[in-house]
N, C-alpha and C positions, 0 to 999 in steps of 0.2 A: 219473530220478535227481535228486537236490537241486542246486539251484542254490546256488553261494556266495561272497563276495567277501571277499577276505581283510583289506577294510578295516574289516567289521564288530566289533563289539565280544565277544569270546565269551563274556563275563560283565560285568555291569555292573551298579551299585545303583541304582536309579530311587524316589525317594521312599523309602516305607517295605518296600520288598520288593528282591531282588536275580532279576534275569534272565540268564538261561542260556541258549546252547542246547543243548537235547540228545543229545548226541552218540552216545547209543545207536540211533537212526531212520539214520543215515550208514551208505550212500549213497544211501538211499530218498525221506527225505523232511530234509527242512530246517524246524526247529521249535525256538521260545522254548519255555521253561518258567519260569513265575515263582515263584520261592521264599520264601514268605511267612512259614514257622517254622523256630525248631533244627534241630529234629529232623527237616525234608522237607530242611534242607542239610546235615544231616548224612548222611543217605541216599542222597542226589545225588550225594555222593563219594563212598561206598561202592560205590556201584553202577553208579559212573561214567557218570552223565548230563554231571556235568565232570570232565575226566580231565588229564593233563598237569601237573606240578609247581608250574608258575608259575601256572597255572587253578585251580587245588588249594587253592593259601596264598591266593588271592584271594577264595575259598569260603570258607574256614576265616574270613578276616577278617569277610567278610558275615554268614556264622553266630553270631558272636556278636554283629553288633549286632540279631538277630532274637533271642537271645535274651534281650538287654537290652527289647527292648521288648516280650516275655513276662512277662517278670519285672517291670518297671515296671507294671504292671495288677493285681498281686498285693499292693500298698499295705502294700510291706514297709517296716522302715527303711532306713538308707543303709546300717550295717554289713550286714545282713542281705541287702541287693541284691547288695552287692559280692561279698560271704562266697557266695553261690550263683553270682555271674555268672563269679568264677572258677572254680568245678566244671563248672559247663557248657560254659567256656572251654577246659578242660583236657578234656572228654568229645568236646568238637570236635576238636581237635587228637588227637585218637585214632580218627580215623574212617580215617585210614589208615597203616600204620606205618613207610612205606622212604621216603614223597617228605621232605625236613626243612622243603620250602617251606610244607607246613602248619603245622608249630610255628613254624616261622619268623613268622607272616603274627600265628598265635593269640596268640604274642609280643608282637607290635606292642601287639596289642589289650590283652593282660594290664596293659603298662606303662601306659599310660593309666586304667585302672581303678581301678589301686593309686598309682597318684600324684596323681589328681586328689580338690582340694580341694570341688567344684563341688557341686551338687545330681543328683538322678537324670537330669532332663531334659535338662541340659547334659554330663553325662559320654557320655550316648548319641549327643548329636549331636556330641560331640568324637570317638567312634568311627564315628559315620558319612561325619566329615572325614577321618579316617585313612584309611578303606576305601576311599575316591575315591582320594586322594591314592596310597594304593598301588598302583590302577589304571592312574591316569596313570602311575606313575612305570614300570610295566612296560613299555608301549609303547615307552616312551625307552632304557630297557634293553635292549631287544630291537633297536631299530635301531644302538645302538652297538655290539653286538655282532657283527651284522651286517655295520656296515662296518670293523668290523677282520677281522673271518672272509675279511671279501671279498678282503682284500689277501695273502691266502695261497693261493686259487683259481686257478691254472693257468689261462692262456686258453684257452677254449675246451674246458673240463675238464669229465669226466662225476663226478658225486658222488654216492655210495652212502651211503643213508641207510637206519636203522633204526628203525621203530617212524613217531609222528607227534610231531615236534619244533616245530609250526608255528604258524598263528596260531592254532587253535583246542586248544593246549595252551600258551596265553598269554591274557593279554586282548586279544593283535593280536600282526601283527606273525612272531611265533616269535622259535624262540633258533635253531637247528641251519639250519630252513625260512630265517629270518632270514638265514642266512648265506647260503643258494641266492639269497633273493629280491636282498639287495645284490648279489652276482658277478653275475646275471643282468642288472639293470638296467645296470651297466659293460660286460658282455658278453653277448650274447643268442644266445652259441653254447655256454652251459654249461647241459650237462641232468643228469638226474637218473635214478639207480636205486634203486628203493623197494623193499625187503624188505615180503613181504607181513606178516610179524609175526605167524603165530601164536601164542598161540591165536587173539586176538580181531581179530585184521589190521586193525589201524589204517594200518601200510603202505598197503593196499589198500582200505580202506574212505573213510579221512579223507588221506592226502599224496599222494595220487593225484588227489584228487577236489579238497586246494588248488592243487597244480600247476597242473591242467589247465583251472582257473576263469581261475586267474592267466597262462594262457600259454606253462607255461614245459615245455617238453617233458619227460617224464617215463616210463620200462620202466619197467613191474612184473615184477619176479621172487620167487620163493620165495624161502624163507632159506635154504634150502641150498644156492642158486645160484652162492653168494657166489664162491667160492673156482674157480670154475667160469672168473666170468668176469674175476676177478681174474689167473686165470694166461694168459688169452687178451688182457691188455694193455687192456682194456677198461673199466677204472675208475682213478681218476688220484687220486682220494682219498676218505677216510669222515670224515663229519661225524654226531655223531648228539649227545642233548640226553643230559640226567641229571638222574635223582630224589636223588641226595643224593652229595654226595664229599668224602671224606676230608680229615683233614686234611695227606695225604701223598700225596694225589692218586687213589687208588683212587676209581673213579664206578660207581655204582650204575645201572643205566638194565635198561630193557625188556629179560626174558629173551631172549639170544641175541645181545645185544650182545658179549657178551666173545665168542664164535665168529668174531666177524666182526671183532675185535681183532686174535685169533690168525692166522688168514687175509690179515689185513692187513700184520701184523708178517715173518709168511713171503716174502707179496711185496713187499717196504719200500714200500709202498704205506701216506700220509700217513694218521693216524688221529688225530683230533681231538672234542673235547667242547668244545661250546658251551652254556652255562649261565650264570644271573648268580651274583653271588657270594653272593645269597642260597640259592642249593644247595649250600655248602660250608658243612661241618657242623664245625667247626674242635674241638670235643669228642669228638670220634671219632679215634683216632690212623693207622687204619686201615679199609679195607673190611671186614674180619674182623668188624668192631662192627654194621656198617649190618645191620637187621632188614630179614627176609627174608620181605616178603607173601605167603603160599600163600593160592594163592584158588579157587575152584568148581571142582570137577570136572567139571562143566558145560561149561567154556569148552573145554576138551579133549575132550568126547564127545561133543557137538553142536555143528553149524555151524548159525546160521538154525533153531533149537529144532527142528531132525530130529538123529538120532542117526547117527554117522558109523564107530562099533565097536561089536563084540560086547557084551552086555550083562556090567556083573559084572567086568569088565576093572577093572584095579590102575591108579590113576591118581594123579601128582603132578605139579602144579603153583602151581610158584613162579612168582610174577611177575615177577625181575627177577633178574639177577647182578651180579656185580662184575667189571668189569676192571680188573686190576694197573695200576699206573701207570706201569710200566716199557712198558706196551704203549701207552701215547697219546703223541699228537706236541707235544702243546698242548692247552690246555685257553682255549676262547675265555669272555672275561668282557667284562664291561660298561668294567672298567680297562687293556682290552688283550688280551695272549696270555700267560698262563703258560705257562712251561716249567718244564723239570727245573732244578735240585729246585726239586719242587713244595714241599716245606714251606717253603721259602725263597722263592718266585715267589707263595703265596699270602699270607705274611704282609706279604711287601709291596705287597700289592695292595689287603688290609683296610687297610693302612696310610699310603694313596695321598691 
């Protein structure tokens, strides 16, 4: 099994390339890969070598300054750089379409391109100061999150988690995992329940495998366990992360998450979303809006490329639902805990 420390970086730009690790070898083997053009980080996310929302916009960021310095070799003009670096900008941010922390990140980069006066070799490297600076600045968002999350943590509380919210669906750290890791270090009697998440079990593959590098005790159950051990007094609250939310609070996270809302809601058992505010999508009035990724039928018919059903079998999957926002408790950010109402808790938090 891979070794790992969750102090490590899970994407970072080094010179003129951006490294990774990639999270498709998990739990087998632990391995960089370095991302050298557009078009290998634009496939990176596609394919989820990086996965997780805040990993995602940090990707998206890198990718455009790989493709700035494609394009800088093509001894175009300056219009004519900018005029392509934004197609390619805008081709990045569509490499996946439900987390908004990619447009979000592609954003960043957009605004610098279109406002600087500079020449081609100083705009590139004023995006490769953004992409750092975006980096660092997750880590620090992640731990503020963190210790606010921590201060709603029951002592000695077990926490059910879904999907992998942690440090390797961030550049360190985690948002959701963030939350376990602060409650844990205040108390070292709160553990963790990991939905295994299918299709691709990141539950089971990657927050099982940070846990248990980090310490901190950790059940694997199925997803449909939930409710199981929910009505057996055995779980004290749900934290889990989110790919994009509303502007009225509906979050978008890993198929199966709203199940375990509903399950949650039944036994008023605390349900919480930790994300920074860069996953709130304040253009969207509703979850109704947030696109809905359907991805390979692959990931539902083979575990480990053997086939797990009949051949020929009817297959859909989406990767991600929405829970209403009527069914979360809080919603943890970098400026604190929103609550209800959320359109009211979030505008003043962008507002802070």
């Amino acid at each position: 099994m891979a070794e790992f420390n969750s102090k490590i970086r899970t994407i970072e730009w080094i010179d003129n390339y951006s490294r990774m690790v990639d999270q498709t070898k998990f739990p087998y083997e632990f391995e960089y890969v370095n991302i050298t053009n557009g078009q290998d980080m634009f496939d990176a996310i596609k394919t989820m070598i990086v996965r997780g929302a805040p990993a995602i916009g940090i990707a998206g960021a890198h990718g455009v300054v790989l493709f700035a310095q494609e394009l800088a070799k093509q001894n175009l003009s300056k219009n004519e750089f900018v005029k392509k670096l934004i197609e390619k900008a805008d081709y990045m941010a569509s490499a996946r379409p439900t987390a908004v922390n990619l447009m979000w990140a592609v954003q960043k980069q957009k605004e610098i391109i279109k406002n600087s006066n500079d020449n081609i070799p100083t705009i590139i490297e004023k995006l490769k100061i953004n992409g750092k600076k975006l980096e660092n600045e997750d880590i620090e968002i992640n731990k503020k999150i963190g210790n606010y999350g921590a201060e709603v943590v029951p002592k000695g509380a077990t926490i059910l988690t879904h999907c992998n919210a942690g440090a390797l669906a961030t550049v360190g750290y985690g948002t959701a995992l963030g939350v376990v890791r602060s409650a844990f270090a205040n108390d070292p009697t709160v553990q963790v329940f990991a939905d295994e998440t299918r299709p691709r079990q990141q539950g089971a593959r990657i927050t099982t495998l940070e846990l248990t590098m980090d310490g901190i005790p950790v059940t694997l159950i199925t997803d449909g366990m939930c409710s199981y051990f929910m009505k057996k007094g055995m779980i004290d609250m749900v934290c889990v992360g989110a790919d994009r939310i509303a502007a009225n609070g509906d979050a978008a996270n890993k198929i199966g998450t709203y199940t375990v809302a509903i399950c949650a809601k039944y036994h008023n058992i605390p349900f919480y979303i930790a994300a920074p505010l860069s996953t709130i999508d304040r253009n969207i009035k509703s979850g109704d809006e947030i696109i809905i990724e359907e991805r390979s039928h692959d990931e539902v018919t083979h575990i480990n490329g053997k086939p797990i059903c009949a051949d020929g079998v009817n297959i859909i999957n989406p990767g991600f639902d929405v829970t209403p926002h009527e069914l979360i408790t809080g919603i943890i950010t970098e400026k604190g805990i929103l609550k209800p109402d959320y359109k009211k808790s979030i505008e003043e938090a962008f507002n802070k």
